[in-house]
C-alpha positions as CSV (number, residue, x, y, z in Angstrom):
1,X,20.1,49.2,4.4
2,X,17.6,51.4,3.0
3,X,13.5,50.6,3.1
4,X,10.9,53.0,1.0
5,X,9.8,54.6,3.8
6,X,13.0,55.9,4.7
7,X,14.1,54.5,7.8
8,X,17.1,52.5,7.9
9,X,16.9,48.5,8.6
10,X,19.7,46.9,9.9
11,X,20.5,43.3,8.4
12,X,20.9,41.0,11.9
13,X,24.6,40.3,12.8
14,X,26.0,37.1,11.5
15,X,27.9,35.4,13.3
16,X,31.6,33.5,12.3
17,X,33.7,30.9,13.6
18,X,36.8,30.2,12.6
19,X,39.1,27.3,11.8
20,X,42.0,26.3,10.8
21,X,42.5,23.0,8.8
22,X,46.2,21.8,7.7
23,X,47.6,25.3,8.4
24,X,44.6,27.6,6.4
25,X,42.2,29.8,8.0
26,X,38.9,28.6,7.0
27,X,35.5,30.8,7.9
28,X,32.4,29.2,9.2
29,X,28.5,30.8,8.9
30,X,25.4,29.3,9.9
31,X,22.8,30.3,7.5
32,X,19.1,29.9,7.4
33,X,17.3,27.4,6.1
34,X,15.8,27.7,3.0
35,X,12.5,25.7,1.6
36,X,12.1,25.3,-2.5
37,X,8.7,24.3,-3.3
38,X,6.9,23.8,-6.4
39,X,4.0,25.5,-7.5
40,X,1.9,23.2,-9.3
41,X,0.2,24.2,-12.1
42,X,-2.7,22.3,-13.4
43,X,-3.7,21.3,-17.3
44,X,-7.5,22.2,-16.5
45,X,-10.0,22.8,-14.0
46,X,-10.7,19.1,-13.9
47,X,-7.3,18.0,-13.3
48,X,-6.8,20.6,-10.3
49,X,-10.2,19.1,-8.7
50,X,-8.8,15.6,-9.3
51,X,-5.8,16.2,-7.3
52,X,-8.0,18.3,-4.5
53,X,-9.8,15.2,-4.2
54,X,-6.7,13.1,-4.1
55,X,-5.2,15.2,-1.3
56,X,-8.2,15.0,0.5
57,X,-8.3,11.3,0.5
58,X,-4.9,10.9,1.6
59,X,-5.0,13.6,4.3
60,X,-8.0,11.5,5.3
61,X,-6.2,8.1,5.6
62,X,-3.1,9.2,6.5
63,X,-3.9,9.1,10.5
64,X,-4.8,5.2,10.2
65,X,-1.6,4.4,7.9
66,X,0.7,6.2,10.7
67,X,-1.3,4.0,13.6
68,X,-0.9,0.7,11.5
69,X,2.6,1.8,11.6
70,X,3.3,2.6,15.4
71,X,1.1,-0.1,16.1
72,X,3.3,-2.9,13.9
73,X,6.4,-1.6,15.5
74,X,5.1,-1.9,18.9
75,X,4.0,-5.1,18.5
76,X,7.4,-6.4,16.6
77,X,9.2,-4.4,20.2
78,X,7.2,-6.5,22.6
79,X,7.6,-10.0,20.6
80,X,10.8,-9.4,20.6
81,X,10.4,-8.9,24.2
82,X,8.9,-12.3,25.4
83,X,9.9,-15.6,24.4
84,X,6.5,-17.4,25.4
85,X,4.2,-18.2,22.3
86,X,1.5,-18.0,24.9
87,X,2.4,-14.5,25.5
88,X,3.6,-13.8,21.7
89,X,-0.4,-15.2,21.2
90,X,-2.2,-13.3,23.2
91,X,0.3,-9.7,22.2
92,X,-1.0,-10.6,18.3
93,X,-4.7,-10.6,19.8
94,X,-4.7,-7.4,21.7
95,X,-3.0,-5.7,18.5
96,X,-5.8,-7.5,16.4
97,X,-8.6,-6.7,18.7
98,X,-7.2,-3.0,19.0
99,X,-7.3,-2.9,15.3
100,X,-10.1,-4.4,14.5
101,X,-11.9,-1.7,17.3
102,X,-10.5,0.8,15.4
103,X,-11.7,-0.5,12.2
104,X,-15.4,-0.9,13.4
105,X,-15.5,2.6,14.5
106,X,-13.6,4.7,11.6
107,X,-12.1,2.8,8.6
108,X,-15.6,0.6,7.9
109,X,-16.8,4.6,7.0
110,X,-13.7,5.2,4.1
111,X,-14.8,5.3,0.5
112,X,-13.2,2.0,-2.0
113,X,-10.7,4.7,-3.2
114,X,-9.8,5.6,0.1
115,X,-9.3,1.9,1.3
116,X,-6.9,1.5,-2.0
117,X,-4.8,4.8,-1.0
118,X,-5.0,3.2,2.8
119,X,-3.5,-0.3,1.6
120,X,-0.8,1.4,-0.5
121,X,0.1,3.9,2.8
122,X,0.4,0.9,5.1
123,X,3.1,-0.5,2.2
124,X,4.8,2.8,2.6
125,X,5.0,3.3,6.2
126,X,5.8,-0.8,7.0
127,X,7.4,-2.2,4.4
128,X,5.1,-5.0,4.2
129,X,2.1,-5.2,1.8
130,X,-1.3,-5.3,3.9
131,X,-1.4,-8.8,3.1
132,X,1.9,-10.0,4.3
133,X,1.4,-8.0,7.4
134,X,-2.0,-10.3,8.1
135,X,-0.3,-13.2,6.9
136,X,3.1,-12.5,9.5
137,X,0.7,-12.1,12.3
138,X,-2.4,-14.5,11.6
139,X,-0.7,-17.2,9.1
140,X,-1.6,-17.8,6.0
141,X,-5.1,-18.6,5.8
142,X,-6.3,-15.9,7.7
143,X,-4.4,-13.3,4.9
144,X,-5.7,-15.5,2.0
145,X,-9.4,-15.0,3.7
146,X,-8.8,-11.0,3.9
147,X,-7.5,-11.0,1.0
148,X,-11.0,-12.6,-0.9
149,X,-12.9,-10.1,1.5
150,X,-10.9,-7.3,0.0
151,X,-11.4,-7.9,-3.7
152,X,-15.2,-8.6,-3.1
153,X,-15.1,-4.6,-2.4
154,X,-12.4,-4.0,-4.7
155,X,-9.2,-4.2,-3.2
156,X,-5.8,-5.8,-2.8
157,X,-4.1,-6.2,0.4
158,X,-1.1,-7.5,-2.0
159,X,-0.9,-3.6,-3.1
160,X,2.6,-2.4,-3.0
161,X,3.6,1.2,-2.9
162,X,5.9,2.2,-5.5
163,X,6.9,5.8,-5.5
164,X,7.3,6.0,-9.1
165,X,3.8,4.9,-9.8
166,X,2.2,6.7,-7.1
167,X,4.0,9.8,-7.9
168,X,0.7,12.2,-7.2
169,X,0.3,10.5,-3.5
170,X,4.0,11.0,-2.8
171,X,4.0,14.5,-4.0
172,X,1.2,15.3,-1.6
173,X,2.8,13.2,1.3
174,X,5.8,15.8,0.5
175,X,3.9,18.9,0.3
176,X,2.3,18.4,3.6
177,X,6.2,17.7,5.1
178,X,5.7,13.8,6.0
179,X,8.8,12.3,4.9
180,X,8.6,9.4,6.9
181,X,8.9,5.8,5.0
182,X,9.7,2.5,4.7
183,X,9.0,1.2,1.2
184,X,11.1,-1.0,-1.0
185,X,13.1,0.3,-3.0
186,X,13.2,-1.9,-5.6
């Protein structure tokens, strides 16, 4: 193979395997992955800083949606672990208090938008709404209590994530390579 400055590049070796299937010869090459992505293109200047913000708000939550996922499988690993209600208790309270830490220090500091994206992530990466989450682990009354907290700021815990509706967030959850979920498909 020829380059424009003249020197000659060799194209790496590839390599075959061959197999045979009911009597025929087939050939076998590994080749190299290959990523399409799409380059958005915006209608106007305001729509491009639209999604900028978007993306920034989810690249922002993001970190607390994949630790209220770890941390709900972990807990649901070690109740399934114990058979005590004592122990089941006292698992829920360290996962609560551990939350709740976390929520003093870092999620108390999110915008309302950014609390809506967070409550529609934790739907995505659980399976459960925020509020059936709270009301699993603390019972009802506690979730119906959150759930009046939440819409005095203006949320809803009972947000679910639908990737039809939240097309935008899933693009951007797909252009930054995380794949991972759990919602309904409905």
């Amino acid at each position: 193979m020829q380059s424009g400055s003249g020197a000659t590049v060799q194209a790496p070796p590839t390599m075959m395997t061959k197999s045979i299937i009911n009597g025929e010869e087939m050939l076998w090459t590994l080749i190299p992955e290959v990523r399409i992505t799409y380059q958005r293109n915006f209608s106007s200047r305001e729509a491009e800083l639209r999604h900028n913000r978007l993306r920034h708000n989810v690249i922002k939550v993001l970190p607390y949606a994949h630790f209220a996922k770890e941390r709900y499988e972990q807990l649901h690993r070690d109740l399934a672990m114990t058979a005590s209600r004592r122990e089941q208790r006292r698992l829920v309270k360290n996962c609560e208090n551990e939350i709740k830490d976390m929520f003093n220090r870092e999620v108390k500091k999110l915008s309302v938008t950014q609390g809506k994206i967070l409550i529609k992530l934790i739907d995505r990466q659980t399976g459960n709404s925020s509020y059936e989450v709270v009301r699993e682990l603390r019972g009802g009354v506690t979730a119906f209590f959150y759930q009046s907290v939440a819409r005095v700021f203006g949320h809803n815990l009972k947000a679910e994530y639908d990737p039809q509706e939240d097309m935008e967030i899933e693009f951007i959850l797909r252009s930054l390579h995380y794949y991972p979920q759990a919602y309904r498909t409905h």
